[in-house]
N, C-alpha and C positions, 0 to 999 in steps of 0.2 A: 504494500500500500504506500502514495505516496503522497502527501498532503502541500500540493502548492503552495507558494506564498507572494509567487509571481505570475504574472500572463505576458507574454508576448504573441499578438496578432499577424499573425499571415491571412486575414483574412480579405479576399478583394469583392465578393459577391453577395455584402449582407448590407441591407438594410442599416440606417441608423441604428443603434437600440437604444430608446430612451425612452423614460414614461413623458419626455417634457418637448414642448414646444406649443402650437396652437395658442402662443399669447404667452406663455411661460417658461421665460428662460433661467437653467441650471446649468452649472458647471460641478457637480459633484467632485472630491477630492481622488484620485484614484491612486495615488503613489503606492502606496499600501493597499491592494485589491481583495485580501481575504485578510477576516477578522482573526488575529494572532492570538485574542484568548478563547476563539471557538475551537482557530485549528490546531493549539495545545490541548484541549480539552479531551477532541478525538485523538490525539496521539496520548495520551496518556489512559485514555480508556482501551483502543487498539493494544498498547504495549500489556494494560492488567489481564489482556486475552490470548497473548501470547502471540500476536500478530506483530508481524515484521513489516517496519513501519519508518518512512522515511520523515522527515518531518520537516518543510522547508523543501524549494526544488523553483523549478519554473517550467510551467502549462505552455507550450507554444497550440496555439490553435488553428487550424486551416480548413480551408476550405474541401468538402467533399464532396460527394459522397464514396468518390474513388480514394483508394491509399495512396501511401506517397511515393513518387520516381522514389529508386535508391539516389540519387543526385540528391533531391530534396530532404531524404532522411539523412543521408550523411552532412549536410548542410545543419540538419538541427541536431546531430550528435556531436557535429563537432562549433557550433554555437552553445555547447551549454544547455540546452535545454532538457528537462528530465522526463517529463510525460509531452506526446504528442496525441491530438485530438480533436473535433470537431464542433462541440458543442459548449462549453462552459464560459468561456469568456462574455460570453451575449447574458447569460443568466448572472454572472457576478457582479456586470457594470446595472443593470436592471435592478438587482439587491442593495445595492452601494446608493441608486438611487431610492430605493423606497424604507431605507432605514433598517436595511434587517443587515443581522450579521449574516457571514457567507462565510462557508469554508467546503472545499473540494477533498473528497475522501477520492485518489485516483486507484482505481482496482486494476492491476499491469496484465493484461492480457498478453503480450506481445512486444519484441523487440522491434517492430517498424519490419523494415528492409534490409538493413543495416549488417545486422549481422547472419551475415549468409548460413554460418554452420548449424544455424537454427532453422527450425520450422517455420514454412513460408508462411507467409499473413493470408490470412484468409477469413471469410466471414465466420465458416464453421470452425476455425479453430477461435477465436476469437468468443463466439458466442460460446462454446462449451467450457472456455477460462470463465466470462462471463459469469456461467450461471454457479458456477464452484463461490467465485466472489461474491458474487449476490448473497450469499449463505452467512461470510463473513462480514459483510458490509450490516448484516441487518443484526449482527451480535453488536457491535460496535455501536449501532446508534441507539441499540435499549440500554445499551452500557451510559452511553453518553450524555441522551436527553435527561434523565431528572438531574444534570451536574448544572445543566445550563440555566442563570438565574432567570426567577420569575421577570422580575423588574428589569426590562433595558438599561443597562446603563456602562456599554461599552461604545467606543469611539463611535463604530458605526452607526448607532443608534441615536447620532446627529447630525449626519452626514449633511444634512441640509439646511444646518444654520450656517452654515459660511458657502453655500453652493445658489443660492436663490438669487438671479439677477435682478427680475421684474419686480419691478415695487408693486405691494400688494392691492395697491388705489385700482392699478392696471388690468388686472388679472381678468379676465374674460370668466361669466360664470359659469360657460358649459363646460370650457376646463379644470375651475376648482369643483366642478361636479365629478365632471370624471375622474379625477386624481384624487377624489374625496381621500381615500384609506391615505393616501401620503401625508394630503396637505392636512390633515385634520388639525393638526397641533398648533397650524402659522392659522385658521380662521377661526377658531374658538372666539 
């Protein structure tokens, strides 16, 4: 298991992802993209389970839904980066906006391309790591969840007092409607 602490984007074919625009502009803080006391929380729940557990790495994410040239995976093997993927970067910067903590439990299916003297990537090898993970991944988070406090009150869980551009006079209301769960705490 590997618990990012970083994301680097390869990604060229996606959408913005934001909860904000339509009259509401944020600039959320991202330096720090996953919450460091959730994803101690899971490494320290993970290690009382006996799972081997990296803690700290960085997510490179790209586009797919094809795998990577070996060019491409030796590219991000030898850039440093620790888990290669498709899907999390869009979900983290989305969390960072609406105030939740985030932290990525990475379940390692798979060496990429990279290293040849391994078993080729494929769907079916890939889903059958998969579903072994899934088994340990769902130990880890009944492990985990009653550690997590009741009450927010980790960084991310104000991500949007220093991210909010638009002064609130401006706010159009079918956006503070639709953002309602966000914006609840700036319209009281």
């Amino acid at each position: 298991m590997v618990l990012p602490s970083q994301f680097y984007d390869r990604t060229s074919n996606r959408a913005a992802h934001t909860f904000f625009g339509d009259g509401i502009v944020a600039h959320v803080g991202f330096a720090e993209p996953i919450s460091a006391n959730l994803r101690n929380l899971v490494a320290e729940s993970a290690r009382s389970l006996a799972v081997t557990v990296h803690n700290g790495g960085t997510y490179v994410n790209m586009d797919g839904p094809a795998f990577s040239t070996r060019a491409e995976s030796e590219f991000n093997r030898r850039n440093g980066f620790d888990v290669i993927a498709m899907t999390n970067l869009p979900e983290a910067k989305l969390a960072r906006e609406a105030e939740i903590a985030y932290a990525t439990m990475a379940m390692v299916t798979d060496y990429d391309c990279w290293k040849v003297e391994e078993e080729a990537v494929s769907a079916q090898t890939i889903l059958s790591h998969l579903v072994a993970n899934a088994e340990t991944a769902k130990k880890v988070i009944v492990n985990v969840v009653p550690q997590i406090p009741i009450e927010p009150n980790w960084p991310e869980h104000f991500a949007l007092d220093t991210a909010l551009v638009t002064e609130r006079k401006f706010w159009p209301e079918t956006t503070v409607e639709k953002l309602g769960p966000i914006l609840a705490r700036f319209v009281r």
